[in-house]
N, C-alpha and C positions, 0 to 999 in steps of 0.2 A: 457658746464659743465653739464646742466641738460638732456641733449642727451649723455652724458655719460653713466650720473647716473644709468638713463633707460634702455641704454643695459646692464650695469652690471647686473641690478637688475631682466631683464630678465632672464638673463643667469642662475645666481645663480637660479630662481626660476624651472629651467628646469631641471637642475641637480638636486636640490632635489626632484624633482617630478621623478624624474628616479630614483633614488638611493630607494626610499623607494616604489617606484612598482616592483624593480627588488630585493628587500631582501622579501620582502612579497613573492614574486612567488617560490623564493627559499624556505624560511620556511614552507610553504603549501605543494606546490608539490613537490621537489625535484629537477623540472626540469624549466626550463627559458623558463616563459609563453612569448607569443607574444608582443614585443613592445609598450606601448600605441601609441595610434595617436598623431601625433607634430600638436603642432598650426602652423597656417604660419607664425606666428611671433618670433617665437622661433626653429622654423625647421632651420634655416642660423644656427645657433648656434651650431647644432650637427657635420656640417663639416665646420670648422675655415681652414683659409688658414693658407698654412707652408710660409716658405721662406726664405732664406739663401741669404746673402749679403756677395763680395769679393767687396777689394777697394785697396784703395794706400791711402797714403799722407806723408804730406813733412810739417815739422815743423821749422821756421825760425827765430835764433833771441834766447832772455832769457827770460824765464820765470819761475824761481827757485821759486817767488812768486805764479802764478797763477798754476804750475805743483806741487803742495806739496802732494797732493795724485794722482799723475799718475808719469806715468815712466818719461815722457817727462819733460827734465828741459832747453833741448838748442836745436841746429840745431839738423833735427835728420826725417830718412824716417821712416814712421809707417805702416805695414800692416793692414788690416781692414779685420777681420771676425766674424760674426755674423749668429746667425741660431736661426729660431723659428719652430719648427715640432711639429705637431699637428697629430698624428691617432688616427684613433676612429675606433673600429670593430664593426659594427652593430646586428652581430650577439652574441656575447658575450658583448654588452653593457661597453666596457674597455677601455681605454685610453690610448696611450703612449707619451710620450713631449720628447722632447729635444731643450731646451733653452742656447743660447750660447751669450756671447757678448765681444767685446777683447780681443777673444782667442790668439792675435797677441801681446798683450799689457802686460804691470805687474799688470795693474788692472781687470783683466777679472775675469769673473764668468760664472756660469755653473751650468744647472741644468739637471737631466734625472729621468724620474718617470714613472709609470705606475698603473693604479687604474681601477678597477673593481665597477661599477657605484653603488654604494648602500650595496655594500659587502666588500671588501678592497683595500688597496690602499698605495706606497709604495714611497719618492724622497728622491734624492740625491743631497746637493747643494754642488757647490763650490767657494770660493771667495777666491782674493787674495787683500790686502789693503794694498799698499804701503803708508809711509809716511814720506818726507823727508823735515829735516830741508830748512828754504831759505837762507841760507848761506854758507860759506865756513869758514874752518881755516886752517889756515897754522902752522905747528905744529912739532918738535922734537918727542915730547914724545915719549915713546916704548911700543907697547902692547895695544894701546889702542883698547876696544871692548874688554877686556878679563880680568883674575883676579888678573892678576899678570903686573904691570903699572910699567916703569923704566921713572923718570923723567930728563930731560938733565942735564948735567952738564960739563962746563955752559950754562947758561940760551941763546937759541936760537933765541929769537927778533923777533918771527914771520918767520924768514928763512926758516923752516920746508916743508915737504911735504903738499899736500894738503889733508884734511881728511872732508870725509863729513859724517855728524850725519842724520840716519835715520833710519825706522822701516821696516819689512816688513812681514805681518801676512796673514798666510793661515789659513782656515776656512772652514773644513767639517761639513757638517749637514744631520743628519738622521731623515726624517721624517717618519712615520707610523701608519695607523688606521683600523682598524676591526671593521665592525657591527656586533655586538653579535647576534641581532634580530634587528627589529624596533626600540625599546627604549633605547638599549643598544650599547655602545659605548667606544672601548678603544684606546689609542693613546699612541703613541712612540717617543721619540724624545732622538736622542744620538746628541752630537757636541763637536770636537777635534779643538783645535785651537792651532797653535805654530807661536811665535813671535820671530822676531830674528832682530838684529841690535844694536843699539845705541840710547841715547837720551840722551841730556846738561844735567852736573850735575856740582859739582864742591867740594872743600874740602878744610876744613881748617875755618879763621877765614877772610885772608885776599884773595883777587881774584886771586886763580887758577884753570886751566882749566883743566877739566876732565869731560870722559863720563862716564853714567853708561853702562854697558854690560848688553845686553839682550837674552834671553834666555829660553823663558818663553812657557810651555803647558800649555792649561787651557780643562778641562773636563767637561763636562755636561752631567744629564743624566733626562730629563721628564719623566713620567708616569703617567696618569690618566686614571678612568674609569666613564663613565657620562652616565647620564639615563636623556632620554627627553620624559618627558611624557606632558602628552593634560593640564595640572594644574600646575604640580611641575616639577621642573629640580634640578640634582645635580650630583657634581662633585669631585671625589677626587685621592689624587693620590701624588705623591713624587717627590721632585726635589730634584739634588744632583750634586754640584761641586766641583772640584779637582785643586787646583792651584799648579804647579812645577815650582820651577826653577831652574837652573841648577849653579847659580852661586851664593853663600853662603858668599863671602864677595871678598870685591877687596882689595889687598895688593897693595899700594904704597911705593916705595923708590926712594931716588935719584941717580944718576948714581954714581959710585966707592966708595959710604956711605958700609960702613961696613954692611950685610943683619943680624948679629949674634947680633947687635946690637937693642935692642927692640924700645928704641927713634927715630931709622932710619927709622923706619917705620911708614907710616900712613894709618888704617885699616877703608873703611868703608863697612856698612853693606849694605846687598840687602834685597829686598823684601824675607819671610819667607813661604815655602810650606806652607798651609793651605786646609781646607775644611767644607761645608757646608754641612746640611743636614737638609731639609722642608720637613713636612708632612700637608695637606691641607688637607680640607673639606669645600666645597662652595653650594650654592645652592639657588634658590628661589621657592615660591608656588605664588599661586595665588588666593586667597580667592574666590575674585570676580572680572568680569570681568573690574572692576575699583580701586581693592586692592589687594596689590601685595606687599610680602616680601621677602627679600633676607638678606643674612649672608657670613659668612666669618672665616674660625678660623683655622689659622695655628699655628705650632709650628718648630722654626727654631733653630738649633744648630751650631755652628758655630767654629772649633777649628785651633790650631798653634803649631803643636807640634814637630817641626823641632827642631835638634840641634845645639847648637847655636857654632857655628865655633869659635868665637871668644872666647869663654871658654875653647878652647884646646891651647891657646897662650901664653904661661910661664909670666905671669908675666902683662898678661891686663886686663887683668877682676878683677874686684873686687872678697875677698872671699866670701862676700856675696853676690854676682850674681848668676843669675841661670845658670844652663845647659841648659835649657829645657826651654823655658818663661811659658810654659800649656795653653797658651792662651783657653779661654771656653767664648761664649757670647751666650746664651739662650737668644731668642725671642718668646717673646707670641702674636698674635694678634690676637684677635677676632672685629668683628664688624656686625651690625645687621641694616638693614632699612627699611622703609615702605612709599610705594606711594599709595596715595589714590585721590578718587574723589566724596566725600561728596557730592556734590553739581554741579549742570552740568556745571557752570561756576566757578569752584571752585578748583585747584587741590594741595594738600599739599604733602612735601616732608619731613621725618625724619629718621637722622642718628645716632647712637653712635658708637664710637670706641674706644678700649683698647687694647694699645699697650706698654707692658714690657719688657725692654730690661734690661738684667741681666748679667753684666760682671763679671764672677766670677774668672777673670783672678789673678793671689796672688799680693800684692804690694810689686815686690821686690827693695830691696836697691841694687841698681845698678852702684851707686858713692859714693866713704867713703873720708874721709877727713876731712880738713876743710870747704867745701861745700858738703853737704851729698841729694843726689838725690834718689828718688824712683820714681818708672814705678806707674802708676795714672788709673786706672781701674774704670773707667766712668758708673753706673745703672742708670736707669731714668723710671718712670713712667706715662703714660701720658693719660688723659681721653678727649675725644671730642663730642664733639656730634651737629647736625646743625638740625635745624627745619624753612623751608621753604614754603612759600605758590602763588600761581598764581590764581589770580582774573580776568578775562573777562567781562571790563565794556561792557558799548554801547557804538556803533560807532567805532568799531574794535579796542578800547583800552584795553591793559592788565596789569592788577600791579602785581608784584612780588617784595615782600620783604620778608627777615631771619635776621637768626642769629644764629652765629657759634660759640661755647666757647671752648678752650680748657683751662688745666690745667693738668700740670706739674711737678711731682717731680723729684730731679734733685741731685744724689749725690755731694757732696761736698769731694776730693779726701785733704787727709790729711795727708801731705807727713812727718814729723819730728818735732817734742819740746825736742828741747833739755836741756830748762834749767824748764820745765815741769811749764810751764808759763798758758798753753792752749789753745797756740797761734801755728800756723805752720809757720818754722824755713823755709821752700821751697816755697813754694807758692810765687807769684809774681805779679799774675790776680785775681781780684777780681769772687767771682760765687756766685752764690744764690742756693737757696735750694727750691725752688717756683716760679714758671712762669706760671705768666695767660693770654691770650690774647682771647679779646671776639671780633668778628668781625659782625659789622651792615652792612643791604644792601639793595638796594631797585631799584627796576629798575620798566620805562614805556615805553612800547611797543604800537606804534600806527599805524593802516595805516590813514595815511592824507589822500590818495586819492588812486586812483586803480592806478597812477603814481608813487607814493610817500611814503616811508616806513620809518619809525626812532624809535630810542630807544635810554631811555638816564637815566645811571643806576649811581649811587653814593654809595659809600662804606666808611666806617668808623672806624676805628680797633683800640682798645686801648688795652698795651701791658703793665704789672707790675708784682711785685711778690715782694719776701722778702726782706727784706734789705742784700745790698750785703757784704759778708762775706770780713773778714777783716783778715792779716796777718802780723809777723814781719817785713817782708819784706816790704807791703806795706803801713804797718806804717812807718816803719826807711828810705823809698828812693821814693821818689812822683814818678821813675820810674814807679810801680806799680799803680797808681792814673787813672787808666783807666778804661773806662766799656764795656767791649765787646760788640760790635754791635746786637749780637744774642742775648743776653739775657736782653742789656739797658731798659728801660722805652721809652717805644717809641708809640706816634702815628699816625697814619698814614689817610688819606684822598685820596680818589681817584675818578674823575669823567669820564665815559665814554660815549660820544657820537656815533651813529653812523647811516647813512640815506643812502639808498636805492632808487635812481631814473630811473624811468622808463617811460619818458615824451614819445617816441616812438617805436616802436617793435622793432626797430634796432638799440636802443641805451643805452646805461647801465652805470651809475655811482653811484658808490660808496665813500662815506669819513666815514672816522673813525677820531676822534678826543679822546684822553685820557688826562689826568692830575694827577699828583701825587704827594702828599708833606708827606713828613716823617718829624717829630719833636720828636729830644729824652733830655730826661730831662737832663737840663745842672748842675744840685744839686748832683746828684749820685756820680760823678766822675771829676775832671777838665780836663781830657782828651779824644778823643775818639770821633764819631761823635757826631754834632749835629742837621743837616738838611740835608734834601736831597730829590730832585726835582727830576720830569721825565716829560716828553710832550710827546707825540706823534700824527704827524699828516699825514694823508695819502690818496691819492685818485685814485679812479681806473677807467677809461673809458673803453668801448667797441663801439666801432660803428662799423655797417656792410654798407659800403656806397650800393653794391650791394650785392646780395647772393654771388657772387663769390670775392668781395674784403672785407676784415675785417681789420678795424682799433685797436690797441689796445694803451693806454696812462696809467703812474701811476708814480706817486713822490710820497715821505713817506720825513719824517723828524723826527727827536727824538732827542732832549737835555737832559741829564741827568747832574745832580749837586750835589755833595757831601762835605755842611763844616764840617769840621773836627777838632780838636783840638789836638796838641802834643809838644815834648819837646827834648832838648836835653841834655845831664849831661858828667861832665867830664870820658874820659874813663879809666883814673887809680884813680883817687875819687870819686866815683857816688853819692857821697854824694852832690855832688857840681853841682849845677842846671843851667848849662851857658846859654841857653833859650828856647824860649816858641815859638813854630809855630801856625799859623792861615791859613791856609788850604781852598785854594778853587779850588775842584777837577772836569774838566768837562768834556764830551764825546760827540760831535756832531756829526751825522750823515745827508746826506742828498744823498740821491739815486733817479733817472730821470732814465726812460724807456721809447722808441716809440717800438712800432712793427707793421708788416704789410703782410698780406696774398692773394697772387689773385690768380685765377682761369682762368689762361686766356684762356684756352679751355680745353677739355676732357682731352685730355695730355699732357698738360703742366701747369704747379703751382711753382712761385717761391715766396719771403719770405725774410726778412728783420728785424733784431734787433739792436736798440741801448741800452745799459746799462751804466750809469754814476753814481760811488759812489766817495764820498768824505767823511772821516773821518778827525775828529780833537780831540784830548785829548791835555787840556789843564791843568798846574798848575800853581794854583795863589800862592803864598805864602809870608806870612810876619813873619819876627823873630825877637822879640822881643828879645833883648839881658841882658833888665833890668828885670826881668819880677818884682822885686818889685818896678819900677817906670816905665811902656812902654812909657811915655810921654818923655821921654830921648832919646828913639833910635828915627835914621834917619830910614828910608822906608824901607831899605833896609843896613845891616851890611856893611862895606867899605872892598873891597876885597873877596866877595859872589856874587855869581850873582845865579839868581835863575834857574829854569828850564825853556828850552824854550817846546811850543809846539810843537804838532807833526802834522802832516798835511801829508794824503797820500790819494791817488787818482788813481780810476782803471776807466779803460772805456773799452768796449770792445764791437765789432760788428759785428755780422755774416749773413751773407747773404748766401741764397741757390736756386737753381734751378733743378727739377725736370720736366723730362719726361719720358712718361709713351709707354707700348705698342715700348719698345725700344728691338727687338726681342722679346723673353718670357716675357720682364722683366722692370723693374722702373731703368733708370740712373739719377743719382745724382750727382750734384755738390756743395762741399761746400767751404765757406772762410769765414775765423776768422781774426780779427784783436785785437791782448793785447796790452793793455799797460797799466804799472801800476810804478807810482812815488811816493818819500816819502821823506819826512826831516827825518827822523825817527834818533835821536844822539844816540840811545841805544849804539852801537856797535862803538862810539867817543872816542873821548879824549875834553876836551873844547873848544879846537882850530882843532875842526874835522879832526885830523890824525887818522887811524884807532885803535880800541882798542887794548890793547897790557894786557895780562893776566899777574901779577907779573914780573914788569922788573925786577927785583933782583932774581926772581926764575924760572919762566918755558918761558916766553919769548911768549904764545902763540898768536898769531893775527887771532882776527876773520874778514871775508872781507862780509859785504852785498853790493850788488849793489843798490843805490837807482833809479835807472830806469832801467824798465824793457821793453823791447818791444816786439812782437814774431809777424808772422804771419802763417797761417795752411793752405793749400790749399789741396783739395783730391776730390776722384774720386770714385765713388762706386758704383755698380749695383745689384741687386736686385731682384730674379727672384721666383714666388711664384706659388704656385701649392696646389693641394689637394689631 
């Protein structure tokens, strides 16, 4: 890694040492004075090898799980082509690339560019990102992937075709830059991106199955212009984005239902055209050569002014719904900070930031009735600011401790009073109007020994504000009795360890140990969390038994835990409270890796991975059925059974063999082994028959495989030049 670093940081320094002796020559004379002299250590760098790779292989076996962004999900031959070209004309100082990688595949990319060393410079990317569900369904329905949806009738049991949910998005991008002079500098960036496919959705109250339809351009467009000079830098310039999509609402009906019929139908809506527009201004100076400030201050507009499809439908919309939503969100941020060095062991760091988000979207009344709903247009204002400092004792030890506060106004959306009480007749979650969170921190940094490195930093964060606002609602039905996790009283603790050993030149280990515990006030609210844990532990070896064999070793582990508190209420009385749950939500993780590299002569080098993960979510839960006596219920309700865990496990192993000097060129061989299994019941029934979406209505069945296995075998050669 640190033999990386170094060539990159060569490289970078050589190009900028060109680019500003070849704009200088131009802004003087007119004409492209003589090359400077290369070092010899940066001379390999002005001609980088090309090299283009043909191959084959042959994919065996299912892997829907481990293929969900690549094309490959079953048996299946794959071409392999790949290119990296590199020219450089020495006499015009200029570049041309052409970068290629699975040109054969659905997830290839591509790039081609061309730059003028210190004057300008022009790419072109391409990417394509497939992304498909790991499933299947077997399915009737009609039309799905489009706006207009016929569902069976009758309901199909799963006997349907097979339909598979998935995305699949192209992506151009335009980069470009011109040196004005030396100090001056503007840049270009256009990117087009259109997505098209499917992804799970669904409608209604009760489980039926349905995709949304996709269809979506997204626009971008950079520009900036930056001045780098010997003290001060700055930079400004516009960003602006275009979201289309071509599908305004999806109509559902069922098959031989009357369509003249408005009940027949069930309509939902898609994402709404929008756009964006940023104007920046950034920049830093530098007093001295140990104090230094920097800034920040955009202003972002943000609108949605698509017409709203479902206001042209006789008889759905309310009168008082819009046409039009106007959507408008005005963003202000500024932010300003200063690093200094007082003191030669001494270095302080201080930020503020102001950031205004202003929805001035109208609150319309969008359901009339006996339950009367309005659209909720969310402002908020928020102040921060951090002042931090690093001390360098004796004996290679360093302290660094802050302290971060923010503070937060926070609209409070105030949907209906109907009997002009001054209470909100809508509302159902509690919110506040005030939120502060000051965050403590404090870390030491030591070298033990020229072996031995560690730091072990502690954090402390307390989280409060106004008292939470209170409604009809959530006075008349303890439904509402909750405190939303983002905004609760909460605080939090966290300690990080982490040590650095280096007992011999050819051996390297690493651990990292974390701990986290959240605690939010159980006064605020009876429902809603209340604690929540995280660990994490991890360790990394390197040994190089000779220069030509290298060992590599690393497990991690991480438990996270989250108690919770909630409830359940009749669903045609809600007034009527049937019981109270106690919540203990877990997520384990534990990941093991070997690998191994040798050298066994000039040409030949082969190579060896194992990867093992194992996930587990687990739910505890107890339901109180009395909740005015819990001493009465048994453990568990008679006829409930609770959720089980899920438990899934991937392993995967690849092995390669390279040789070198095989004609022009590098042969390769490689092989993958997948496998990946799951309890996973999502997609069950409670006696593990497969899911089956509304038997009474649409009949769909989704199919996952819980084991997966594949293997990859290929062939590829490699031949490079200059």
């Amino acid at each position: 890694m640190h033999k990386t670093k170094t060539v990159l940081t060569l490289a970078a320094c050589a190009s900028l040492g060109l680019w500003e002796g070849l704009a200088l020559a131009e802004e003087t004379t007119g004409d492209r004075a003589p090359l400077p002299k290369m070092s010899e250590t940066a001379a390999p760098f002005t001609k980088p090898d090309s090299s283009v790779t043909l191959g084959i292989g042959f994919w065996d076996g299912d892997r829907q799980k481990n293929g969900m962004f690549e094309r490959v999900q079953q048996s299946e031959t794959v071409g392999i082509l790949d290119a990296d070209i590199n020219l450089r004309d020495d006499a015009s100082g200029s570049w041309t690339i052409l970068k290629a990688r699975n040109l054969t595949a659905e997830d290839r990319e591509a790039k081609i560019g061309y730059n003028k060393q210190g004057v300008w410079g022009v790419s072109l990317d391409y990417n394509e990102i497939p992304r498909h569900a790991p499933y299947t369904v077997l399915t009737k329905i009609i039309g799905l992937g489009s706006d207009k949806v016929t569902m069976p009738n009758p309901q199909s049991n799963g006997r349907g075709g097979d339909f598979h949910i998935g995305t699949d998005r192209e992506r151009f991008n335009l980069e470009s830059f011109r040196f004005i002079n030396k100090e001056w500098k503007f840049n270009l960036g256009l990117r087009y991106e259109k997505k098209e496919g499917t992804r799970h959705w669904g409608r209604g109250s009760a489980p039926e199955f349905m995709v949304e339809p996709i269809d979506w351009i997204t626009r971008q467009a950079d520009l900036s212009l930056s001045y780098l000079g010997k003290e001060s830098q700055l930079t400004g310039g516009y960003n602006g984005s275009w979201f289309e999509n071509a599908y305004s609402v999806v109509d559902v009906i069922r098959q031989g239902d009357n369509p003249a019929t408005l009940a027949n139908h069930t309509y939902l809506s898609t994402p709404l055209d929008n756009n964006a527009h940023q104007f920046f201004l950034q920049g830093a100076h530098s007093f001295t050569p140990t104090t230094r400030a920097n800034f920040k201050l955009s202003h972002t507009r943000a609108k949605q002014n698509e017409h709203l499809a479902t206001a042209d439908i006789v008889g759905l919309a309310a009168a008082t719904a819009p046409t039009n939503l106007q959507g408008e969100v005005d963003t202000l941020l500024a932010t300003v900070g200063l690093t200094a060095q007082p003191l030669p062991k001494l270095r302080l760091l201080a930020n503020l930031r102001y950031n205004d988000v202003d929805d001035k979207t109208p609150p319309w009344l969008v359901v009339t009735g006996g339950t009367q709903v309005h659209s909720t247009p969310m402002s908020s204002e928020t102040f921060s600011g951090k002042l931090e400092g690093t001390y360098r004792l004796t004996s290679g030890v360093s302290l660094t401790a802050g302290m971060e506060h923010k503070d937060q106004d926070r609209q409070i959306p105030f949907g209906n009073d109907t009997n002009n009480d001054g209470m909100d007749d809508e509302r159902f979650v509690p919110f506040r109007s005030d939120l502060k969170e000051t965050t403590y921190n404090i870390q030491v940094r030591n070298s033990l020994s020229d072996t031995l490195n560690g730091s072990l930093g502690y954090q402390y964060a307390v989280r409060d504000g106004s008292t939470l606002s209170q409604s009809v609602k959530i006075l008349g039905n303890t439904q509402g009795k909750i405190a939303p996790f983002f905004i609760a009283d909460r605080v939090r603790n966290k300690l990080r360890m982490a040590m650095d050993w280096n007992p011999m030149p050819d051996l390297d280990v690493q651990f990292v140990f974390e701990n986290a515990h959240d605690a939010y006030d159980t006064e605020d609210e009876p429902f809603g969390r209340r604690r929540g844990e995280a660990r994490l532990y991890s360790v990394d070896v390197d040994y190089a038994f000779t220069k030509k064999l290298l060992f590599t070793a690393w497990y991690s582990h991480d438990d996270n835990k989250m108690w919770q508190n909630s409830g359940r209420w009749d669903q045609t009385t809600p007034t009527i409270h049937e019981a109270d749950k106690f919540s203990l939500l877990k997520d384990r993780g534990d990941s093991f890796g070997l690998g191994v590299r040798n050298q066994l002569n000039p040409d030949v080098k082969l190579g060896a991975n194992y990867q093992w993960t194992e996930t587990e979510s687990i739910h505890n839960t107890r339901v109180v059925t009395d909740p005015t006596n819990p001493g009465n219920d048994p453990a568990y309700p008679v006829g409930l059974n609770p959720l089980g865990s899920i438990t899934s496990l991937s392993t995967k192993v690849n092995a390669f063999l390279e040789m070198a000097n095989v004609g022009p060129g590098l042969l390769r061989f490689d092989y993958i082994l997948e496998h990946w299994k799951t309890n996973d019941w999502t997609w069950q029934f409670a006696n593990g028959t497969p899911f089956i979406y509304g038997v009474d209505r649409d009949g769909s069945k989704v199919l996952a495989r819980p084991v997966q296995t594949s293997e990859f075998v290929g062939l590829r050669y490699t031949t490079k030049f200059q």
